[in-house]
N, C-alpha and C positions, 0 to 999 in steps of 0.2 A: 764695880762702882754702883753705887745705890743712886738711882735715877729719881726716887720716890718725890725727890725734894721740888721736881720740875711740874708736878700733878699734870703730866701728858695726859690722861684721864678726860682732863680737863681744858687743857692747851693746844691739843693737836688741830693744826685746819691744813685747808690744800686750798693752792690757786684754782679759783673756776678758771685754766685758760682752755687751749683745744676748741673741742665745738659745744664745749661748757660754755664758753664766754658769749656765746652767739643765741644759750639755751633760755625759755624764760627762768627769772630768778629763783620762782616758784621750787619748780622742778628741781632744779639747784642743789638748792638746799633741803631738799627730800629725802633727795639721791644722796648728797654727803653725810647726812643725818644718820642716815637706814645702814651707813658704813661704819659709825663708829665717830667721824669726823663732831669736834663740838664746836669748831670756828670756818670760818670764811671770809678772806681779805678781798674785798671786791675790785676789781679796776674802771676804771670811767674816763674814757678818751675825752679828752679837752676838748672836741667839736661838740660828745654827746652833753657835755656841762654847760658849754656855750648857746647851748640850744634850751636844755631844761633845767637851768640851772636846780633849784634845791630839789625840783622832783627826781633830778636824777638820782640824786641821795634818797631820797622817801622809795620811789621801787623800789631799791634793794634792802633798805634797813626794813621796811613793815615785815616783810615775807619772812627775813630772816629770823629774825626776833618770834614770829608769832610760831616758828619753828623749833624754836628750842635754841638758836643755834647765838655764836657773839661773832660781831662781826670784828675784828681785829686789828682790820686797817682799812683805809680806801685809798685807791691808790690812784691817781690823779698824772696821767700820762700828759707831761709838757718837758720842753729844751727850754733850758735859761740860758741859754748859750745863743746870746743876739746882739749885731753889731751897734744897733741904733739907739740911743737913749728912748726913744718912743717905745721899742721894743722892749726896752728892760720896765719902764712902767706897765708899758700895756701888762706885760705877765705880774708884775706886781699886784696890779688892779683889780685882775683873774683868779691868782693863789689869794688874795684878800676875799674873795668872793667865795670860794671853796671853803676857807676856813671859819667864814660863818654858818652855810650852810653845815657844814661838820658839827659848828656847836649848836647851832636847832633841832640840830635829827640824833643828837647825842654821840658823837662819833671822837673819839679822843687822840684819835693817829690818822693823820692823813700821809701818805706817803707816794715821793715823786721821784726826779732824777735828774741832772746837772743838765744830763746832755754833753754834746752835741750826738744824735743817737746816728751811729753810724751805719745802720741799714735805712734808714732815710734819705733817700737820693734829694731830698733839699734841706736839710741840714746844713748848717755849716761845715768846715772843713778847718781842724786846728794842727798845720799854721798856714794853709793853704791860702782860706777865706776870713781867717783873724789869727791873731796872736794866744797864746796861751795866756800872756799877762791879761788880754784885754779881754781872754773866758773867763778866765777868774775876777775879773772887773765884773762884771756883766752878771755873772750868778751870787757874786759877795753883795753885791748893790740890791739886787729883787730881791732877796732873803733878808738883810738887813733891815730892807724897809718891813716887809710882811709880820718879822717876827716878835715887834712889840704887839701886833694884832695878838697873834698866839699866841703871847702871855696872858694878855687881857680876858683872850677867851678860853685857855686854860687847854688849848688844843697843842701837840705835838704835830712837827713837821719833821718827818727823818726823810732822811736822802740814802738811796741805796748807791754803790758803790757798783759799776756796772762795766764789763768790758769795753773798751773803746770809749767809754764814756771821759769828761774831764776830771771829775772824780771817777777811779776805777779800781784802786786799792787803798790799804792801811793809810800808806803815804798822802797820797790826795784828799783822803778824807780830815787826816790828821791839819792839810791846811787851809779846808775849809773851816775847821773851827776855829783854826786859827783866827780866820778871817771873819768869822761869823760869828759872836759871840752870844749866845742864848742860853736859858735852860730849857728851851722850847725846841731848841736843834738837835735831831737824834741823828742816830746811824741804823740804818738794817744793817744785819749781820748773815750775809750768802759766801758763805768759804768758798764755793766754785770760783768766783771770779777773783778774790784776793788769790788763790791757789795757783792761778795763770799768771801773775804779775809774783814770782816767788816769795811770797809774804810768808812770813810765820806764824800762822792764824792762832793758836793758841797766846802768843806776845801780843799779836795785835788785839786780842781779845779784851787782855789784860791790860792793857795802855790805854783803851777807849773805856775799859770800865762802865759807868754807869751811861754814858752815850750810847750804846749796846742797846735799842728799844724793841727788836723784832726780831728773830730768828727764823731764816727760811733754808731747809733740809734740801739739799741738791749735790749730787755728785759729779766729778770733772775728771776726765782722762786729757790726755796731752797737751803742750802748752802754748801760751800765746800766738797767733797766726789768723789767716783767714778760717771762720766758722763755715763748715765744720771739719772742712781737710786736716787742720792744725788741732782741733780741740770739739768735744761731744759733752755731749749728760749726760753719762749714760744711768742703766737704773742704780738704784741708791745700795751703797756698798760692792758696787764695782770699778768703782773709780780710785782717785787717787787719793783722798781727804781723810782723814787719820782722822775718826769720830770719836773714839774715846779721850782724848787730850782735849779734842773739840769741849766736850762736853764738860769734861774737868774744867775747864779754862772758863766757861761760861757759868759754871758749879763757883768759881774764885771770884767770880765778880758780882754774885749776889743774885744772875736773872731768874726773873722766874716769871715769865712772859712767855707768847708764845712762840709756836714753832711750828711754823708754815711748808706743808709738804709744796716742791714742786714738780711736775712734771715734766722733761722738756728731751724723753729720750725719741723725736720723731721718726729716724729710722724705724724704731721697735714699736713705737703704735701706730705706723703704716703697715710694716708689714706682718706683725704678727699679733699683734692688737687688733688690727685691722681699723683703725681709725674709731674703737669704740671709747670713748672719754668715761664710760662708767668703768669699766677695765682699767682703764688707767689711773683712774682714781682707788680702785678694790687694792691693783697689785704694792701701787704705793703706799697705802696705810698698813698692810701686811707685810712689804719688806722695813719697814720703820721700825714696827712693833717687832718684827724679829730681832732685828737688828739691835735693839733697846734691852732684849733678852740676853744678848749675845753678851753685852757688856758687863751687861749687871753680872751675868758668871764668872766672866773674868776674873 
């Protein structure tokens, strides 16, 4: 398969998470830089937004940018998965707030998550502490309202599709648009998690078509259950996720966006990594590019 047409060249970035996410931004984007990496999706917890609101976007874009580097997405960590109408404005209010700051600081994908995130001991619980109809009330309603902003400001809002989460495969996704109609409503595209819920990631690829806005590279071994007894990251092309079809399937629906390394195999950068995040960031962009060689031979 001839890869050329995706210019990785030019597309490849990786999650600052690890003790990246803790590091200055500076540094960062240095360190990804001096790797090869020409993007960086940055994330921004909803207290750090709450707090500095558009600065929190200005630290990371000046650095990035005067680096060489695109920034690709921001990724704006909230649950719209809330009992209260107060609740579903209040986050309305919030993601309306974000997605100005996005359009000041020039940022054209903000990206979040349904929820309810279930390594959050106060999260809700569906259908413990609500109903599924009344999650799906609750994140159709915030989005509905936020997304004539989006238009307005010409910002995408993609929702990634996340284990445990209410959206968490093809399925959920497909009824959120149902429910949500925009051309400002994307999808991240992460096969690990569709791959646990047995989806057929190349069909789903192909059904979601041009809602496909982001691609993030992550491998998955065994399936749904509690993380990680049930299911791992492990590193990239030792898992289960069939990348060449991947790639054809994403090759048939025209993307040519990027493609977000992530890292999340923690066993192996505890103990043989030894918890160093530039390692994990080196080995990642080296088993990618291999991996990318591999195919193209085929």
């Amino acid at each position: 398969m001839d890869l050329s047409c995706f210019k990785l060249d030019e597309k490849t970035g990786y999650v600052a998470n690890l003790e990246l996410g803790t590091a200055p931004p500076e540094e960062v984007v240095q360190l990804l830089a001096g790797l090869g990496y020409r993007a960086v999706p940055w994330s921004i917890p909803a207290d750090v937004f709450a707090e500095k609101g558009k600065r929190a976007f200005t630290d990371l874009v000046d650095p990035t940018r005067a680096n060489g580097l695109t920034i690709s997405e921001i990724n704006v960590e909230m649950d719209l998965v809330v009992c209260e109408t107060s609740g579903q404005q209040a986050n309305a209010d919030f993601l309306m707030r974000v997605l100005e700051a996005a359009a000041d600081t020039g940022i054209a994908s903000v990206k979040t998550y349904t929820g309810p995130v279930p390594w959050n001991p106060k999260a809700l619980s569906i259908p413990r502490d609500i109903s599924e109809g009344e999650a799906w009330h609750a994140v159709s309603h915030t989005l509905n309202r936020v997304l004539p902003l989006a238009e307005d400001l010409d910002v995408e809002v993609n929702i990634e599709a996340v284990f445990g989460h209410l959206c968490h495969d093809y399925y959920s996704l497909r009824q959120l648009i149902q429910l949500v109609d925009s051309p400002k409503l994307g999808v991240v595209m992460d096969p690990s998690h569709l791959f646990l819920y047995d989806n057929d990631i190349p069909w789903a690829i192909r059904q979601l078509g041009e809602k496909v806005r982001h691609v993030h590279v992550k491998d998955v071994v065994g399936r749904m259950g509690p993380f990680p007894q049930s299911f791992v990251f492990p590193l990239l092309g030792e898992g289960q996720i069939q990348w060449t079809p991947f790639l054809e399937a994403l090759d048939d629906i025209g993307y040519r966006g990027f493609f977000t390394l992530e890292f999340e195999s923690f066993a192996y950068y505890r103990r043989v990594l030894r918890s160093d995040p530039e390692l994990a960031a080196r080995v990642s962009y080296k088993h990618f590019r291999d991996l990318c060689r591999h195919i193209e031979a085929d």
